[in-house]
MIDOSE-1310 file (N, C-alpha, C; in nm, 2 decimals, decimal comma, always signed):
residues 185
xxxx	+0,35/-3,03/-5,09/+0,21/-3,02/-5,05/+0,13/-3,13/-5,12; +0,16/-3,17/-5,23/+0,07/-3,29/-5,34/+0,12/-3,41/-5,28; +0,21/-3,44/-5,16/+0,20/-3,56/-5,16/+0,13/-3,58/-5,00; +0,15/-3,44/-4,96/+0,09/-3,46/-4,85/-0,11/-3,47/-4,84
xxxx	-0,15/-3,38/-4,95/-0,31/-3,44/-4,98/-0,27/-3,56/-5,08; -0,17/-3,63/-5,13/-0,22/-3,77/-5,18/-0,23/-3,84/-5,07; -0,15/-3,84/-4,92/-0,15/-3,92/-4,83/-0,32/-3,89/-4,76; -0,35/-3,79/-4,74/-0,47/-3,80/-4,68/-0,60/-3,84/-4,77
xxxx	-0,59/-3,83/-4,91/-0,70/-3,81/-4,98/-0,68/-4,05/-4,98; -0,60/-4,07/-4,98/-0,57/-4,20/-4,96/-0,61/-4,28/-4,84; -0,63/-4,20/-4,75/-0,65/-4,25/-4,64/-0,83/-4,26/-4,62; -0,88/-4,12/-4,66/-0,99/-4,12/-4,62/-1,07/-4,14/-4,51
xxxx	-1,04/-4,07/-4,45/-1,12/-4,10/-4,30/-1,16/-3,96/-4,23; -1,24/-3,91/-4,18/-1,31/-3,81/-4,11/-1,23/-3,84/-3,97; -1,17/-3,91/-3,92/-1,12/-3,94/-3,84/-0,98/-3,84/-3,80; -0,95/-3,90/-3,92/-0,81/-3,86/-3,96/-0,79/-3,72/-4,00
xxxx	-0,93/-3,67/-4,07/-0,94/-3,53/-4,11/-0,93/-3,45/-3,94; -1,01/-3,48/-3,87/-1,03/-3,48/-3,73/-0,95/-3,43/-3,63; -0,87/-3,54/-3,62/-0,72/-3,52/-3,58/-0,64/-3,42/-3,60; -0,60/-3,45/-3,78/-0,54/-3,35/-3,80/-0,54/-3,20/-3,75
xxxx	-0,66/-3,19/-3,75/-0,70/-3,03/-3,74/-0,66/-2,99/-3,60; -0,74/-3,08/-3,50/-0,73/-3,05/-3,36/-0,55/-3,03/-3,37; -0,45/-3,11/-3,40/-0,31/-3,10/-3,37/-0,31/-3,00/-3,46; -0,31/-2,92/-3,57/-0,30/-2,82/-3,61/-0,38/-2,69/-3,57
xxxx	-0,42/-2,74/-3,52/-0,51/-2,63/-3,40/-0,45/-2,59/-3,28; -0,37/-2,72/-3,26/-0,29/-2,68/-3,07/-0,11/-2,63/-3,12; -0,11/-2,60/-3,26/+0,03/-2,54/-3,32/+0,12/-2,68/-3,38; +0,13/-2,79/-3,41/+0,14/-2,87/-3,48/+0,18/-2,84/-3,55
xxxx	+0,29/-2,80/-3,67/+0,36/-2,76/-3,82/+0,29/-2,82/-3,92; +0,08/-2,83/-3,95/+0,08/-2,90/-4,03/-0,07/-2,81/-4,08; -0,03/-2,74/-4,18/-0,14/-2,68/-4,28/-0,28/-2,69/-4,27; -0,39/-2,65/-4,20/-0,47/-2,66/-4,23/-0,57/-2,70/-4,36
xxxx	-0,46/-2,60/-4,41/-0,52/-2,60/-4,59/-0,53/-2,73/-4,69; -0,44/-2,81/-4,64/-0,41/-2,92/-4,69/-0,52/-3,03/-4,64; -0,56/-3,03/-4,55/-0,69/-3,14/-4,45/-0,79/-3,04/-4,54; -0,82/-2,95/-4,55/-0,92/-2,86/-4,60/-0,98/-2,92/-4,77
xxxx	-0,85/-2,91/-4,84/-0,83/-2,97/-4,97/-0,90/-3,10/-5,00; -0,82/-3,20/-4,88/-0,83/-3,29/-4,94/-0,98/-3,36/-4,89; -0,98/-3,27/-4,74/-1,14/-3,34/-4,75/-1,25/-3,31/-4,86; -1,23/-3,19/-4,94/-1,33/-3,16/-5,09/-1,32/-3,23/-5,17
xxxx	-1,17/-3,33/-5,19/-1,13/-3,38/-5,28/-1,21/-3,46/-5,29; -1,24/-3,57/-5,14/-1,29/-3,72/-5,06/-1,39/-3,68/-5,09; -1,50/-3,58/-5,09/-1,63/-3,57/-5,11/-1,65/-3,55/-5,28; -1,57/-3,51/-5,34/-1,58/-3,53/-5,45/-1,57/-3,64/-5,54
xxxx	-1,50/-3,70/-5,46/-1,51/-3,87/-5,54/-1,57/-3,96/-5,46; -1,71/-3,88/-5,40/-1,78/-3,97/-5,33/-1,72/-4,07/-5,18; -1,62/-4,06/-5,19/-1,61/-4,10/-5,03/-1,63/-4,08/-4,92; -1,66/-3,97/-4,91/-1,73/-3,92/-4,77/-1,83/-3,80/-4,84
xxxx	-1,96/-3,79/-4,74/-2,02/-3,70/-4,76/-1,98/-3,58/-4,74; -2,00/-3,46/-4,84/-2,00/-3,31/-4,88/-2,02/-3,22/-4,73; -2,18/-3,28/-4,68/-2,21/-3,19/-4,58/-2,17/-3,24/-4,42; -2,10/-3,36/-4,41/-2,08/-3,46/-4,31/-1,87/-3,39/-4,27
xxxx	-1,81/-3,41/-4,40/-1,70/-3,33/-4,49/-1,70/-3,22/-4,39; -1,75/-3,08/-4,41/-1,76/-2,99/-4,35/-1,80/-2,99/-4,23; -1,89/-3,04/-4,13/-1,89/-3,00/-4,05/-1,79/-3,09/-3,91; -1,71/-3,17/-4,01/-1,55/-3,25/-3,88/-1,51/-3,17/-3,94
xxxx	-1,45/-3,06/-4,07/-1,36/-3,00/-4,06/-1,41/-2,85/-4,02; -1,53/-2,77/-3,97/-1,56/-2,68/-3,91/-1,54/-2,72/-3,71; -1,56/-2,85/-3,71/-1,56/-2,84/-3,52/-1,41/-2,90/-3,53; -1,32/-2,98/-3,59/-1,21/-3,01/-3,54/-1,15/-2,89/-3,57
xxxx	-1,15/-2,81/-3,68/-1,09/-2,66/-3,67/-1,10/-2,59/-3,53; -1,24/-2,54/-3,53/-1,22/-2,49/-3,40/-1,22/-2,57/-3,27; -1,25/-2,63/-3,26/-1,20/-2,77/-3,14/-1,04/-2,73/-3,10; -0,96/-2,78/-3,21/-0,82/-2,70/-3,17/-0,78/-2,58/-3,15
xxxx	-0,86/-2,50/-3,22/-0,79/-2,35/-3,19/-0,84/-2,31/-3,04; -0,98/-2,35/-3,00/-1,04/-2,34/-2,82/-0,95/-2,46/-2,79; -0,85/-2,57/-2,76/-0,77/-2,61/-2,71/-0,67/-2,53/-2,67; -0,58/-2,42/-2,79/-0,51/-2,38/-2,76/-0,54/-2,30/-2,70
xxxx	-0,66/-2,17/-2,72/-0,69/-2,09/-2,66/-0,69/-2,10/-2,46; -0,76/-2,23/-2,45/-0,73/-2,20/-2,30/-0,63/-2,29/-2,21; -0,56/-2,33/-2,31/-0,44/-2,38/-2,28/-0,35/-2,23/-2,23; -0,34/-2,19/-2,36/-0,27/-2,04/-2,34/-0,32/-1,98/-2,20
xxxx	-0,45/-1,96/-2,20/-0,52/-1,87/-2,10/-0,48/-1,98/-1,94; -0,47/-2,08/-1,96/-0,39/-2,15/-1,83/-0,29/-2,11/-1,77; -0,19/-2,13/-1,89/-0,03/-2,13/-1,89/-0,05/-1,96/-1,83; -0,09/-1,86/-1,88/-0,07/-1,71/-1,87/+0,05/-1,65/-1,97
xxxx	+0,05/-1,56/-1,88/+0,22/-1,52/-1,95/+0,36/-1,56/-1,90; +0,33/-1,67/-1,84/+0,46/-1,74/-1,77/+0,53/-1,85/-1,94; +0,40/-1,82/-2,03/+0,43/-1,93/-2,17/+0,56/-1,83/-2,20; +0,54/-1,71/-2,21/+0,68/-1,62/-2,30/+0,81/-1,66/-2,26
xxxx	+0,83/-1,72/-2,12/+0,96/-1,76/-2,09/+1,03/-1,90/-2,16; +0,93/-2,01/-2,20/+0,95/-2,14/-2,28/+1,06/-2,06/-2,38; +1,18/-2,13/-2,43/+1,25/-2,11/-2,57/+1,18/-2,14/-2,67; +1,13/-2,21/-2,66/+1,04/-2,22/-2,81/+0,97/-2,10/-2,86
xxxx	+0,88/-2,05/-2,71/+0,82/-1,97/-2,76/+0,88/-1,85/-2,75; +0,98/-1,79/-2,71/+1,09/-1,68/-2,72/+1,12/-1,70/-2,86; +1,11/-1,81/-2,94/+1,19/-1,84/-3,06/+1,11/-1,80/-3,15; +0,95/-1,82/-3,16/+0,86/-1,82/-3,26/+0,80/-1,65/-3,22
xxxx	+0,79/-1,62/-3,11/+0,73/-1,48/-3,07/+0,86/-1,40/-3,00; +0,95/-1,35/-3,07/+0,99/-1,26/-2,97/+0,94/-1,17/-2,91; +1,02/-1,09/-2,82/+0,96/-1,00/-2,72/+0,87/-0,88/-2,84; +0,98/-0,83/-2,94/+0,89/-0,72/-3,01/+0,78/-0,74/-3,08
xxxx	+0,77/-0,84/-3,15/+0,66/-0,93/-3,24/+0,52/-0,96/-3,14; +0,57/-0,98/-3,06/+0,47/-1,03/-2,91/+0,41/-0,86/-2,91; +0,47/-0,75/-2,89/+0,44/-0,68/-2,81/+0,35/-0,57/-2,95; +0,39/-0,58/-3,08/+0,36/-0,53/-3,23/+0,22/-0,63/-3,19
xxxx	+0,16/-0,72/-3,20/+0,06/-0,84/-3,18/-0,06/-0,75/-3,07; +0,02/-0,74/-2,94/-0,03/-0,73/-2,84/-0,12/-0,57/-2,84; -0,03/-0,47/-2,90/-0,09/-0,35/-2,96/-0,23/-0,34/-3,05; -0,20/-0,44/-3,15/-0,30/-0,47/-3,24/-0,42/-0,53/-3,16
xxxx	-0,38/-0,57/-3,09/-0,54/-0,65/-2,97/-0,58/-0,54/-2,95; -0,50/-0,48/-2,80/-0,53/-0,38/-2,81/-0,65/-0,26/-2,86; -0,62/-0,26/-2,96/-0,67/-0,10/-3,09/-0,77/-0,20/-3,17; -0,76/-0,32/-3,21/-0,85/-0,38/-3,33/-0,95/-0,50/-3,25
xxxx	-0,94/-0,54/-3,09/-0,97/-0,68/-3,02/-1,00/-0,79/-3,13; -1,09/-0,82/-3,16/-1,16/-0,93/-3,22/-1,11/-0,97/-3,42; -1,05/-0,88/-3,45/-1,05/-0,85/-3,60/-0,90/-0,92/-3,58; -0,83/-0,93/-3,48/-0,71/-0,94/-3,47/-0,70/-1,11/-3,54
xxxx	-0,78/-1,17/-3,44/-0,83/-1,33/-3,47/-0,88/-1,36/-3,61; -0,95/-1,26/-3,65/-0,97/-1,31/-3,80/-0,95/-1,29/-3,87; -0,81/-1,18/-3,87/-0,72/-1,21/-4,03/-0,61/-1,26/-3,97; -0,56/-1,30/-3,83/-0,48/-1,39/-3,80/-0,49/-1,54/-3,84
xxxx	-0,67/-1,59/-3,85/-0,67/-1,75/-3,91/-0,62/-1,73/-4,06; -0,57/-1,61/-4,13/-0,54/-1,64/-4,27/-0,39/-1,62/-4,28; -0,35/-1,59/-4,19/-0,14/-1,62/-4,18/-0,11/-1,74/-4,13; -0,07/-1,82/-4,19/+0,00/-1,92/-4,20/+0,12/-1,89/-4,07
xxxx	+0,14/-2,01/-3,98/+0,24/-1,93/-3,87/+0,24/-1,81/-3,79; +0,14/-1,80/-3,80/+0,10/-1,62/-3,72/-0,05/-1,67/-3,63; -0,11/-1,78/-3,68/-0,22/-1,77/-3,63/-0,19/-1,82/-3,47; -0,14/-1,95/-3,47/-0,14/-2,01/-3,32/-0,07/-1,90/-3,23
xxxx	+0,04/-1,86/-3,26/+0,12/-1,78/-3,16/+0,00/-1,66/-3,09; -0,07/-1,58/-3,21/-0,13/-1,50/-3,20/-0,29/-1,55/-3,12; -0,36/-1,64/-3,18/-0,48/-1,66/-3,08/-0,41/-1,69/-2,95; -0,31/-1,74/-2,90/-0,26/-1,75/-2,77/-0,25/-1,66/-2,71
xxxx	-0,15/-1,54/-2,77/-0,14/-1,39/-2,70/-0,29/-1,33/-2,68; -0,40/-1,35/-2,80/-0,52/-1,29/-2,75/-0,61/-1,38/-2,61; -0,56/-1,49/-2,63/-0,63/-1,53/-2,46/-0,54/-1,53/-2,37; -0,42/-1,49/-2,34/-0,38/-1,43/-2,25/-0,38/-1,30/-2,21
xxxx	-0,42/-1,17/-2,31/-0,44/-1,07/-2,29/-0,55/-1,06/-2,33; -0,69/-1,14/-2,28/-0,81/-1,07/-2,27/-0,90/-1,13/-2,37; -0,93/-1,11/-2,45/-0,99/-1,17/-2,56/-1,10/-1,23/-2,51; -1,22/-1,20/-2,49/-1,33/-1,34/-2,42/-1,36/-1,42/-2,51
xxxx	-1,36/-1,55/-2,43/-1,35/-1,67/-2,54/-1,47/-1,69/-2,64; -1,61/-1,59/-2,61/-1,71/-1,57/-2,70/-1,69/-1,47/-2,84; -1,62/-1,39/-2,79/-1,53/-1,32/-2,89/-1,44/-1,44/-2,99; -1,38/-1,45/-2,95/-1,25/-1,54/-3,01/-1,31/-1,62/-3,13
xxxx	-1,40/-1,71/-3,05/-1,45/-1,81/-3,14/-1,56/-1,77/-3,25; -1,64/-1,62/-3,18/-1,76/-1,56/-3,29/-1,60/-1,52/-3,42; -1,53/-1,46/-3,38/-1,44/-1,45/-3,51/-1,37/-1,53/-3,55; -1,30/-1,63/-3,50/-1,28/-1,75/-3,55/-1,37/-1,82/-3,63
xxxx	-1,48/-1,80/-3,62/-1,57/-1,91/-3,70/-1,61/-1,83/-3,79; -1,64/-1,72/-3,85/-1,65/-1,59/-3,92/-1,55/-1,61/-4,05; -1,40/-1,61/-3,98/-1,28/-1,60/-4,04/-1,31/-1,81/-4,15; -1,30/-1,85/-4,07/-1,33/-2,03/-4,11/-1,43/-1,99/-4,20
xxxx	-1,53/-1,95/-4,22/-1,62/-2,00/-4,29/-1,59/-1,91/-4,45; -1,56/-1,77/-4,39/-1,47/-1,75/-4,55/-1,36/-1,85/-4,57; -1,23/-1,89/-4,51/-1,13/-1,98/-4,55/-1,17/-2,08/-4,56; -1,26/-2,15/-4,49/-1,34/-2,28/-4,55/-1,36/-2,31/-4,67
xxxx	-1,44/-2,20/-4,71/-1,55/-2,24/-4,85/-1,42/-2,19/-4,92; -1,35/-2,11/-4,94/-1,25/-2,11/-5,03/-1,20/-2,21/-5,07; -1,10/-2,30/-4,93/-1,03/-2,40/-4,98/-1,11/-2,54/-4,99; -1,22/-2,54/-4,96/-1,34/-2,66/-5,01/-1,37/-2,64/-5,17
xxxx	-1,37/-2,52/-5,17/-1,36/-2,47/-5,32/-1,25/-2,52/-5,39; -1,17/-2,50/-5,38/-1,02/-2,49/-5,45/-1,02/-2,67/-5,48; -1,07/-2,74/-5,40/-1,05/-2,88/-5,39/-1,16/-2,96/-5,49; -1,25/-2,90/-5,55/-1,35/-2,93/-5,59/-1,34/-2,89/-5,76
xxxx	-1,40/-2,96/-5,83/-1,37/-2,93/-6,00/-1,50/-2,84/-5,96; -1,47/-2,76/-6,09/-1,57/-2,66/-6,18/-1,74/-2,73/-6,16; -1,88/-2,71/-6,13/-1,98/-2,77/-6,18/-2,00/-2,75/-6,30; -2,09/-2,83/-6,37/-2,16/-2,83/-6,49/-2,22/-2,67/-6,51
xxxx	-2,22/-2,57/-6,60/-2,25/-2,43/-6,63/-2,30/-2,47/-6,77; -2,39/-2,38/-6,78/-2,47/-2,40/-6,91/-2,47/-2,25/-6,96; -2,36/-2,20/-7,03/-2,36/-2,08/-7,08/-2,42/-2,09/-7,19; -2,53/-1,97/-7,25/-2,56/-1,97/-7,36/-2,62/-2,10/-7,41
xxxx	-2,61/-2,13/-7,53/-2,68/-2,25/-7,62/-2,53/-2,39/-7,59; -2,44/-2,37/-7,51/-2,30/-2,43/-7,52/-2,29/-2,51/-7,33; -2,31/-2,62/-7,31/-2,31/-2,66/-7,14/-2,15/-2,73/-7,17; -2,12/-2,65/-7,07/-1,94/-2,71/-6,97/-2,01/-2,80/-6,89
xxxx	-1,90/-2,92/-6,86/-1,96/-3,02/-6,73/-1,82/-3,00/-6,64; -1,71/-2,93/-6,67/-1,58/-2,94/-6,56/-1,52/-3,09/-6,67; -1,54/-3,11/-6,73/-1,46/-3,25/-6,80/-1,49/-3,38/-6,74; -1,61/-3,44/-6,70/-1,70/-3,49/-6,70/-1,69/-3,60/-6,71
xxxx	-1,71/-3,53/-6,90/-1,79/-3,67/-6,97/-1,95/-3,63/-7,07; -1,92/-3,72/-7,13/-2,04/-3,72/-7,23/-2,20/-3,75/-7,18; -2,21/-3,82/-7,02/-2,33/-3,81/-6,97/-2,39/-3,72/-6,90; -2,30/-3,64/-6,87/-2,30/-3,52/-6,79/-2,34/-3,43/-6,88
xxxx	-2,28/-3,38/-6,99/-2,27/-3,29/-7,07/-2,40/-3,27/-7,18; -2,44/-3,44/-7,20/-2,57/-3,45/-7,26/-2,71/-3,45/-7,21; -2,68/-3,44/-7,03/-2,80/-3,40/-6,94/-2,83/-3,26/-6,93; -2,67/-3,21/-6,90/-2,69/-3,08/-6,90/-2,76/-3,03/-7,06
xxxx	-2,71/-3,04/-7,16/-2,77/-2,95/-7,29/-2,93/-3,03/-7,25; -2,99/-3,14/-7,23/-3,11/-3,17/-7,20/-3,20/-3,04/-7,15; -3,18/-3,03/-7,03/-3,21/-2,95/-6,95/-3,21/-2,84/-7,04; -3,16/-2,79/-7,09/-3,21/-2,63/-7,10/-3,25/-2,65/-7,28
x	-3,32/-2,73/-7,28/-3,43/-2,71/-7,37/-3,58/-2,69/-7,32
C-alpha cells in the first residue's frame, strides 16, 4: 500500500486522482482508500488545494460508482452468466446480497461502500434488482462523506492543539509552535 500512495502522492495530479476513482468505481482492483490518502497527503504539502482535493475525489468517486450502476442496470441479469462474474458473485452470495436489498433497500449501498470487494459486485446487483438511481447515489454519497473525511483524515497530520498552558503543533516546528503559545495569551 506505501508504495502505491508514494506513486500517486508523486505524481500529483487531480487528474490522475480522477481517473483512478472512476476505474475504481467501474470494479478496477484498485483501493479507493489509497487515492483518498494520498490526495490529503498532496494538500498537505501544499500541492493541490484541500477543498479543490475533495471535491475530484467526491465526483470521480461517485462518477464511477453511477458508471457502474447503469452499466449493471444495462447489462440486466444476463451479467450473472459472464465467468468472471459467476467467479466473484456466486449464485448463493448473489442471492444472501439480493435478500438484504430486499429487507434493508438503500442501507444495503452504504455499508456496502465500506467492504472492500463487496462494494462493486453489490451496487451492481442493487441496480439490477431495483434500487432507484436517486436512492443509490442519496446513500452512496451519505456513506462517502463519512469514508471520506475519515480517510482524508487519516492522510493528514495532527493540527496545532493548544491544551492547557502547553500548544502541540503535530511536529511542526518551532514557528508553528511559538504562534500557537502566542495566541493563547
Amino acid at each position: 500500500m506505501q508504495d502505491a500512495v508514494a506513486f500517486f502522492v508523486a505524481q500529483g495530479s487531480y487528474g490522475l486522482m480522477f481517473a483512478a476513482l472512476i476505474a475504481a468505481g467501474m470494479g478496477v482492483p484498485l483501493p479507493e482508500d489509497i487515492v483518498f490518502i494520498s490526495g490529503a497527503i498532496l494538500s498537505e504539502r501544499g500541492v493541490t488545494s484541500l477543498p479543490i482535493t475533495v471535491a475530484v475525489l467526491a465526483v470521480g468517486t461517485l462518477l464511477g460508482d453511477t458508471v457502474l450502476f447503469f452499466l449493471a442496470r444495462r447489462l440486466g441479469p444476463a451479467i450473472y452468466e459472464r465467468a468472471f462474474v459467476k467467479r466473484v458473485m456466486p449464485a448463493d452470495r448473489r442471492a444472501w446480497i439480493e435478500d438484504k436489498i430486499r429487507r434493508h433497500g438503500g442501507w444495503v449501498v452504504f455499508f456496502a461502500r465500506h467492504v472492500a470487494g463487496f462494494r462493486g459486485p453489490t451496487f451492481a446487483i442493487c441496480a439490477i434488482h431495483g434500487i432507484s438511481y436517486p436512492v443509490f447515489l442519496l446513500c452512496d454519497a451519505i456513506a462517502l462523506v463519512r469514508k471520506g473525511s475519515t480517510l482524508i483524515g487519516a492522510g493528514r497530520p495532527p493540527q496545532r492543539a493548544v491544551v492547557g498552558s502547553q500548544a502541540h503543533d503535530g511536529g511542526r516546528g518551532p514557528d508553528t509552535l511559538r504562534a500557537a503559545t502566542e495566541s493563547t495569551r
